[in-house]
C-alpha positions as CSV (number, residue, x, y, z in Angstrom):
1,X,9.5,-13.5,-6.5
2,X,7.7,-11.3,-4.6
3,X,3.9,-11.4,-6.2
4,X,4.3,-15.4,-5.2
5,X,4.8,-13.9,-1.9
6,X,1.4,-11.4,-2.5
7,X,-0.3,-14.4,-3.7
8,X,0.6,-17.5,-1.6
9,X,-0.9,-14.7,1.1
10,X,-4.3,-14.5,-0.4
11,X,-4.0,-18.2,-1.3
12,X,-4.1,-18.7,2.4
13,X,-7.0,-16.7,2.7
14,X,-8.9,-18.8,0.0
15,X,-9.3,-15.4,-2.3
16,X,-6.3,-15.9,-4.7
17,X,-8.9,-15.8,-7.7
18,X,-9.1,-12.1,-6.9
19,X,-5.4,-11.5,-7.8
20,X,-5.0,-9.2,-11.4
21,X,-2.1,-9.4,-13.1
22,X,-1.3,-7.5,-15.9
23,X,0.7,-7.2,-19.1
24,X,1.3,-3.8,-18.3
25,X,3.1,-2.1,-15.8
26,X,1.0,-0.9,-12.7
27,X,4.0,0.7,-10.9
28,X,2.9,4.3,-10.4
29,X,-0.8,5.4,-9.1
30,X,-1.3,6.7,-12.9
31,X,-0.1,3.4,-14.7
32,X,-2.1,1.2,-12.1
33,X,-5.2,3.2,-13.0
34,X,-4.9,2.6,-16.0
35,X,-4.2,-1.2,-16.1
36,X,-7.3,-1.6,-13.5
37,X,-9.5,1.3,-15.6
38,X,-10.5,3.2,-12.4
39,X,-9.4,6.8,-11.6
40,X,-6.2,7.1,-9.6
41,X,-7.6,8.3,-6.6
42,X,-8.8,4.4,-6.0
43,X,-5.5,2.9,-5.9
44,X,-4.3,2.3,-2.9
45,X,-0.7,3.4,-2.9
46,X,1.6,1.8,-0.5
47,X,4.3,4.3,1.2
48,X,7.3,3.3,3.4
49,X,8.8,4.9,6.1
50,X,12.0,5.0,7.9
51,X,11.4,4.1,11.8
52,X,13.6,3.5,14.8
53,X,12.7,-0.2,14.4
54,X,13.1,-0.2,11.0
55,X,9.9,1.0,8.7
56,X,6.3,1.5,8.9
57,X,3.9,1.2,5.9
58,X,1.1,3.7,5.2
59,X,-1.3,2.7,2.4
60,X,-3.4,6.1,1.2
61,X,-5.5,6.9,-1.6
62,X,-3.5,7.6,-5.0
63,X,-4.1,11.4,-5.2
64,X,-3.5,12.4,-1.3
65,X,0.2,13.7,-0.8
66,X,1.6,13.1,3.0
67,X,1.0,16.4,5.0
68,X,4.5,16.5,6.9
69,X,2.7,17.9,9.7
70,X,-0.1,16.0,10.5
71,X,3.2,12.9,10.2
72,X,4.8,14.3,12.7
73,X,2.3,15.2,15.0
74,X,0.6,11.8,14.8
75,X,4.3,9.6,15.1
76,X,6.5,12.2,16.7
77,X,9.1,11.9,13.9
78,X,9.9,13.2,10.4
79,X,8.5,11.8,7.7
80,X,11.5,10.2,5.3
81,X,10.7,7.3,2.6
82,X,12.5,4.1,2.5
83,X,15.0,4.4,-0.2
84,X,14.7,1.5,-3.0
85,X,17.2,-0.6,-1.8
86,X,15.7,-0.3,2.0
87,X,12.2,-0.7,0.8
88,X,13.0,-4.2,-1.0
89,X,15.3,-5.2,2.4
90,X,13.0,-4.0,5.2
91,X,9.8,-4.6,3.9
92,X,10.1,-7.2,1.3
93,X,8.5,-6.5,-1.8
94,X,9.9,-4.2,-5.0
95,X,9.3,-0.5,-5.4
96,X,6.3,-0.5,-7.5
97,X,4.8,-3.7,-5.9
98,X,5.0,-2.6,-2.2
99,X,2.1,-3.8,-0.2
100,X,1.1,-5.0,3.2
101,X,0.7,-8.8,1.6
102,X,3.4,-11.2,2.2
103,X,5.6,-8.4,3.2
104,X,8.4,-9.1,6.1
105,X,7.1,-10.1,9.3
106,X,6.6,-6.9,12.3
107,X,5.9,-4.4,9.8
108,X,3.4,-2.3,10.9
109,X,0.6,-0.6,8.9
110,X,-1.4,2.1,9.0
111,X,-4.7,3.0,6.7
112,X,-4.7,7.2,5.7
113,X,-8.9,8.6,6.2
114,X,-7.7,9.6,2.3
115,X,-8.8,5.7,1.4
116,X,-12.6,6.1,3.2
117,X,-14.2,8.2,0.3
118,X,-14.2,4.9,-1.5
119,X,-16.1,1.6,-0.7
120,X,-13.5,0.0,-2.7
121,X,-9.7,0.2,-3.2
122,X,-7.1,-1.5,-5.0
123,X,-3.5,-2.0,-3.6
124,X,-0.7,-3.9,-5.2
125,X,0.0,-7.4,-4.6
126,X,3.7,-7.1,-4.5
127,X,4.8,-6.8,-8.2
128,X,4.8,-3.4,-10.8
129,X,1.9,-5.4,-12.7
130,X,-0.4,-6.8,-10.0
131,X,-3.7,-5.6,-7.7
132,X,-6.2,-7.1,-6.0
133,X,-9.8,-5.0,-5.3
134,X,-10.5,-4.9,-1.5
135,X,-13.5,-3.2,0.3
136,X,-12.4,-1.2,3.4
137,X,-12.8,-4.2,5.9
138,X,-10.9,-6.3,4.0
139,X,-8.1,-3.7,3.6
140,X,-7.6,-3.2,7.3
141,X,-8.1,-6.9,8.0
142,X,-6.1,-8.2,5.0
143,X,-3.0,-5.7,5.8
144,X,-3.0,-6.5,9.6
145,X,-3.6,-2.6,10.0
146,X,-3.0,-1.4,13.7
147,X,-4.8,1.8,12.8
148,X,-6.7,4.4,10.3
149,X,-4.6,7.1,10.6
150,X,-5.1,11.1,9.4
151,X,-1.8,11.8,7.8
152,X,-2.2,13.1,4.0
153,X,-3.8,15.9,1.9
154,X,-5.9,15.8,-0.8
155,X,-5.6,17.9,-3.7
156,X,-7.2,21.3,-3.6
């Protein structure tokens, strides 16, 4: 099960206490806003990608939208999500638990700017009903992030 997966990560780390899980579903950015009681803008939403090698994960803040452009510019490629049954294959974990935690080994990860306007975020910990509450440092450390990256929009 993959939030065994999300946790035995963070058990590793010794922060496993930090893990929520919840009765309710925290599957979309609105749902896991909800279940955490923040506004949706500080979930941090985890996005797959279809690569030569396989995928690519870019976690951004819940109300930025990818900016096609500013994709392809930055990976020289087009920017086309993993379907469901790719997303649970490549990377590991369901859609609506996706994260950079316990995911499949050479995965790489990227952080959007979107996630900076926050000193903390929350990003699923591989199930539709878990999260776990990370400052910025942690996020990049914790997902093994090769990058912040400047890929999304925010809303007008």
């Amino acid at each position: 099960m993959s939030i065994e997966k999300g946790r035995a990560y963070f058990r590793a780390l010794g922060i496993e206490d930090r893990v929520l899980e919840f009765d309710v579903s925290s599957a979309t950015v609105e749902l896991a806003a909800k279940a955490v009681g923040v506004e949706g803008a500080r979930i941090a939403k985890t996005l797959s990608f279809k690569t030569p090698e396989g995928c690519m994960l870019i976690l951004a803040a819940g109300d930025a939208r990818i900016d096609n452009h500013k994709f392809k510019e930055r990976f020289h490629m087009k920017a086309k999500m993993l379907t469901a049954d790719e997303v649970l294959e490549l990377v590991g974990h369901p859609v609506g638990g996706v994260c950079p935690f316990g995911c499949n080994e050479g995965v790489p990860v990227y952080l959007d700017e979107s996630l900076r306007r926050f000193e903390t975020v929350f990003p699923a910990v591989g199930s539709a009903n878990s999260a776990i509450e990370l400052n910025l440092d942690e996020l990049y450390r914790y997902s093994k992030a090769l990058d912040w990256v400047d890929v999304c929009k925010l809303p007008a």
